[in-house]
N, C-alpha and C positions, 0 to 999 in steps of 0.2 A: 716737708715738715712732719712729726709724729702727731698720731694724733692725742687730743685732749686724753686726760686719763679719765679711766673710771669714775665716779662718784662712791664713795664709803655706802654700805650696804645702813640701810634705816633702820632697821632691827635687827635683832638674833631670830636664828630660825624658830617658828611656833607651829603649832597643831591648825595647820591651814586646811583639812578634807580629814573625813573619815575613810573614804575607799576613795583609791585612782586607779585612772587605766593610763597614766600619760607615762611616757618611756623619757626617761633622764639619762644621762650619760652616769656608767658606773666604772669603777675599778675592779670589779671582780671576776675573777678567770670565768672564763665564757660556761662554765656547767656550770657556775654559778649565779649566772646574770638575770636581773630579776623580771628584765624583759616586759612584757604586759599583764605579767602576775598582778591579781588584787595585791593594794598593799596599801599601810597607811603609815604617816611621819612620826616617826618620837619626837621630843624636844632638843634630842640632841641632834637634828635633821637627818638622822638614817632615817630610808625608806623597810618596813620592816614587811617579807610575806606574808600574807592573813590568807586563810579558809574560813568559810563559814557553810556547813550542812542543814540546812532547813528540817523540821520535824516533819515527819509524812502525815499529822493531821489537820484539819484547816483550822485559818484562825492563827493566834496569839500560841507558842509552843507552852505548856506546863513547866519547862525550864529552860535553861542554858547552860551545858554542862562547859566549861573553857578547857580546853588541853594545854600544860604547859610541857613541853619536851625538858629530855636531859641533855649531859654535857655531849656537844658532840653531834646529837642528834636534831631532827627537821619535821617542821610541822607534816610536811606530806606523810612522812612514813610512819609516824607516831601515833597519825588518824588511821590509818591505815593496821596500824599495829593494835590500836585500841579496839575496832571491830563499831562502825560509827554506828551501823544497823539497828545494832543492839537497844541503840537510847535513840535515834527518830523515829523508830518503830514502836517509841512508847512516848511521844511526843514531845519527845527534848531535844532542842535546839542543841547541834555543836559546832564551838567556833575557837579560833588557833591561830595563833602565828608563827612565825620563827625569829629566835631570839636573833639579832643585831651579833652579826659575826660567825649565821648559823643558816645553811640551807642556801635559799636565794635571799635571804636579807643583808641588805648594805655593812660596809665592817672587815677588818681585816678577819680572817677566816679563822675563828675559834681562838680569839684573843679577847677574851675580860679582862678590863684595865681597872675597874672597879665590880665588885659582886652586886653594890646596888645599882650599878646601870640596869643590871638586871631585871631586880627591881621596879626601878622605870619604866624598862618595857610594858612589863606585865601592868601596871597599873596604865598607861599611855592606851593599851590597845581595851582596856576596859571602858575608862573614858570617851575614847577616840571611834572603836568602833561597836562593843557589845550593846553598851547604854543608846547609845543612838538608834540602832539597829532594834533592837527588840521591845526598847521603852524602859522605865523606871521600874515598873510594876509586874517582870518578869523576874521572879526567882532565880538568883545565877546562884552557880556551883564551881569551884575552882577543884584540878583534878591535878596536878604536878609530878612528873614521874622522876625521882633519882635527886638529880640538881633542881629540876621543876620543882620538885617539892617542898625544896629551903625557900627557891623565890615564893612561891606563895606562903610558907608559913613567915618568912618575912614583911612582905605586903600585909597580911591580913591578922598580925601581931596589937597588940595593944601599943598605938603611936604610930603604926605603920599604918603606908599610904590608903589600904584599900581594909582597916579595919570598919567592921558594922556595916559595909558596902555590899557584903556578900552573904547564903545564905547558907554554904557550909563548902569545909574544903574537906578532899580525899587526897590524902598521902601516897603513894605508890611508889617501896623500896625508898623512904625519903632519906636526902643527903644530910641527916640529922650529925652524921660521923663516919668518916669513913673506915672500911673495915679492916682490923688489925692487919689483916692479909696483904694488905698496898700500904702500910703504913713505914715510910722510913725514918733510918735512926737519929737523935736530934743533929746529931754532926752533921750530914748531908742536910737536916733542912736550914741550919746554920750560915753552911756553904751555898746552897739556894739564894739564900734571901739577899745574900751579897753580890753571886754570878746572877740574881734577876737586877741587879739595877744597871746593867750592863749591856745584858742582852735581854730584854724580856719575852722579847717574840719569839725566841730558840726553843724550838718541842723538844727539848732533852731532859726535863724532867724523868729522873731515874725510878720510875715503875713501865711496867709495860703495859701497852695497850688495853684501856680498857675492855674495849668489844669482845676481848678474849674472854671473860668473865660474865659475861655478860647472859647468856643464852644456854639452854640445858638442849635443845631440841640443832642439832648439826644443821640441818637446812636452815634454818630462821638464822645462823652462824654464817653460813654461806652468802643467803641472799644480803644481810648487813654488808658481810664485804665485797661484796659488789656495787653496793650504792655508793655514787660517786660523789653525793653529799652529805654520805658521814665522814664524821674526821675519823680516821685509824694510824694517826703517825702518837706519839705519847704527847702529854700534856704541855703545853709553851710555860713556861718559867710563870710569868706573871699569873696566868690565869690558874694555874695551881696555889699559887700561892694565895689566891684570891679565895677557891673554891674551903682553902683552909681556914680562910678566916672567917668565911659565911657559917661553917661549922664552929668553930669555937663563939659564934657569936650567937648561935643557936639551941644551943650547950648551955651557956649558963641563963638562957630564959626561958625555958621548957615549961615552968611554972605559971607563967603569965598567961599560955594561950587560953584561950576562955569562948573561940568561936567553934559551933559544931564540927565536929572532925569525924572521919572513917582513916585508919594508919592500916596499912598490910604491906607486909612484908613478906619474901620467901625465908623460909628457914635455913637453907642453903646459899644464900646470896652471902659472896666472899667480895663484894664489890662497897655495900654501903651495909651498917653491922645493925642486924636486929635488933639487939640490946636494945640500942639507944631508943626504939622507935615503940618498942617494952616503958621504957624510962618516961618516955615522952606523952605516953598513957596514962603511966601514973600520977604523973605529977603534973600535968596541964588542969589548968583551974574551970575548964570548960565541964557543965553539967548534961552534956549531951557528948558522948566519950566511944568509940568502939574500935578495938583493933582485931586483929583478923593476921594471924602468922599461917602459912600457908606450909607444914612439912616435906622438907627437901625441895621447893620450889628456888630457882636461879633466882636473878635481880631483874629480868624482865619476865613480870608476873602475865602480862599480857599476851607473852610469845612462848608461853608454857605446853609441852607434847599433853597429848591425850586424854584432850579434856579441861587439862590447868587452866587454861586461857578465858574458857566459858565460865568454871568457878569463878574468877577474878570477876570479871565480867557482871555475872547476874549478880554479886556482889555490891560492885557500883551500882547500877540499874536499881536494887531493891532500896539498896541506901535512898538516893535521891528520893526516889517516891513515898517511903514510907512517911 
């Protein structure tokens, strides 16, 4: 005889631990599997990767800088690209994860089926692990590089999830708009929006790979594409059409934002458009305001030849502290 079935699941999945080490069965191709990685639950039960770098002085850190990565990209390499030294060696806590569909995090692999899952993440691992982790009474800072930097100026918006939570956020190249350069013509995104309800997990979004654009300095080009956990095939249908709508929704409230902010941008980035992040200085209703355009600098400010990268750099660092 078979046996008796299941019993129906008592809840929906919730925020059961802030850090596990326990190993769950995953679906994701084995360089990506998240294996004994720290990690903790969103709501939507992906398991998501976390880092966290302790401040080198003893005691309670002077802050929490959070890293958000862009499209594409993974907390390892982001921390790694950011140069973490720089802010424990001045006693800021930094702590990251990788977004749900990104790195070793649970998720079909660079598929946004909504922008505000996003979103969630980002607010899920502030709850789930920063606050827990460091206490109430620790100055946090959100830093968002590209796409990161819509999530968090989304979260930390007037009405959004993680407003008044935080103690300032730093933009880095942020997806305020993307740049005329990848911008296609409405036909094709007409024809999009119809071929995405169809197939939406298909990378045939007609721009090319971003990572091309990405980087001024050839080796910091090379070493990206050899990282087996960035994405380099072109955008999947849905999540472009996603990343569009996070921009036009950011676009028309530029005016709203009101919490402390640092915007830098490079001047040569042909990936996400200065302008906007110009526009977004102006017109943000925040009394604590600084942008910083960076001449002929690419879209990662961080991975800038000769020097660029430390500019960018003590930049942050000086922000935070002051």
């Amino acid at each position: 005889p078979l046996p008796p079935p299941l019993p129906p699941p008592t809840s929906s999945p919730t925020h059961t631990h802030t850090l596990s080490l326990c190993v769950l069965p995953t679906m994701a191709r084995s360089h990506r599997q998240l294996g004994d990685r720290q990690h903790f639950v969103n709501r939507r039960g992906q398991r998501l990767h976390t880092v966290v770098r302790e401040a080198d002085t003893k005691g309670k850190p002077s802050a929490v800088l959070v890293i958000v990565h862009g499209f594409g990209h993974h907390i390892d390499a982001c921390l790694d690209q950011t140069g973490t030294d720089a802010f424990t060696s001045k006693g800021i806590a930094v702590a990251g994860f990788s977004f749900h569909g990104h790195g070793h995090s649970d998720g079909r692999w660079v598929h946004v089926r909504r922008y505000m899952h996003l979103v969630e993440d980002l607010t899920d691992f502030y709850h789930e692990v920063v606050r827990p982790q460091f206490g109430e009474d620790v100055p946090v800072f959100l830093s968002g590089e590209s796409m990161g930097g819509a999530v968090v100026m989304l979260a930390t918006r007037p009405g959004g999830p993680l407003h008044g939570l935080v103690s300032g956020c730093m933009y880095v190249a942020p997806m305020c708009a993307i740049s005329p350069d990848m911008m296609i013509p409405q036909w094709q995104i007409s024809a999009l929006k119809a071929l995405m309800k169809l197939m939406p997990i298909a990378a045939i979004t007609p721009i090319e790979p971003v990572i091309d654009r990405v980087f001024k300095d050839p080796k910091k080009l090379e070493e990206s594409r050899a990282d087996k956990l960035v994405w380099h095939k072109k955008p999947r249908l849905r999540t472009a059409w996603e990343m569009r709508e996070a921009t036009l929704d950011l676009q028309a409230r530029l005016h709203e934002y009101d919490t402390p902010f640092l915007v830098m941008h490079g001047g040569a980035d042909t990936v996400t458009d200065p302008h906007i992040s110009q526009e977004l200085h102006d017109r943000a209703s925040s009394e604590d305001k600084t942008i910083r355009v960076y001449d002929g600098f690419f879209h990662a400010l961080l991975a800038e030849p000769d020097g660029g990268d430390e500019l960018v750099r003590n930049d942050m660092v000086s922000w935070i502290l002051k």
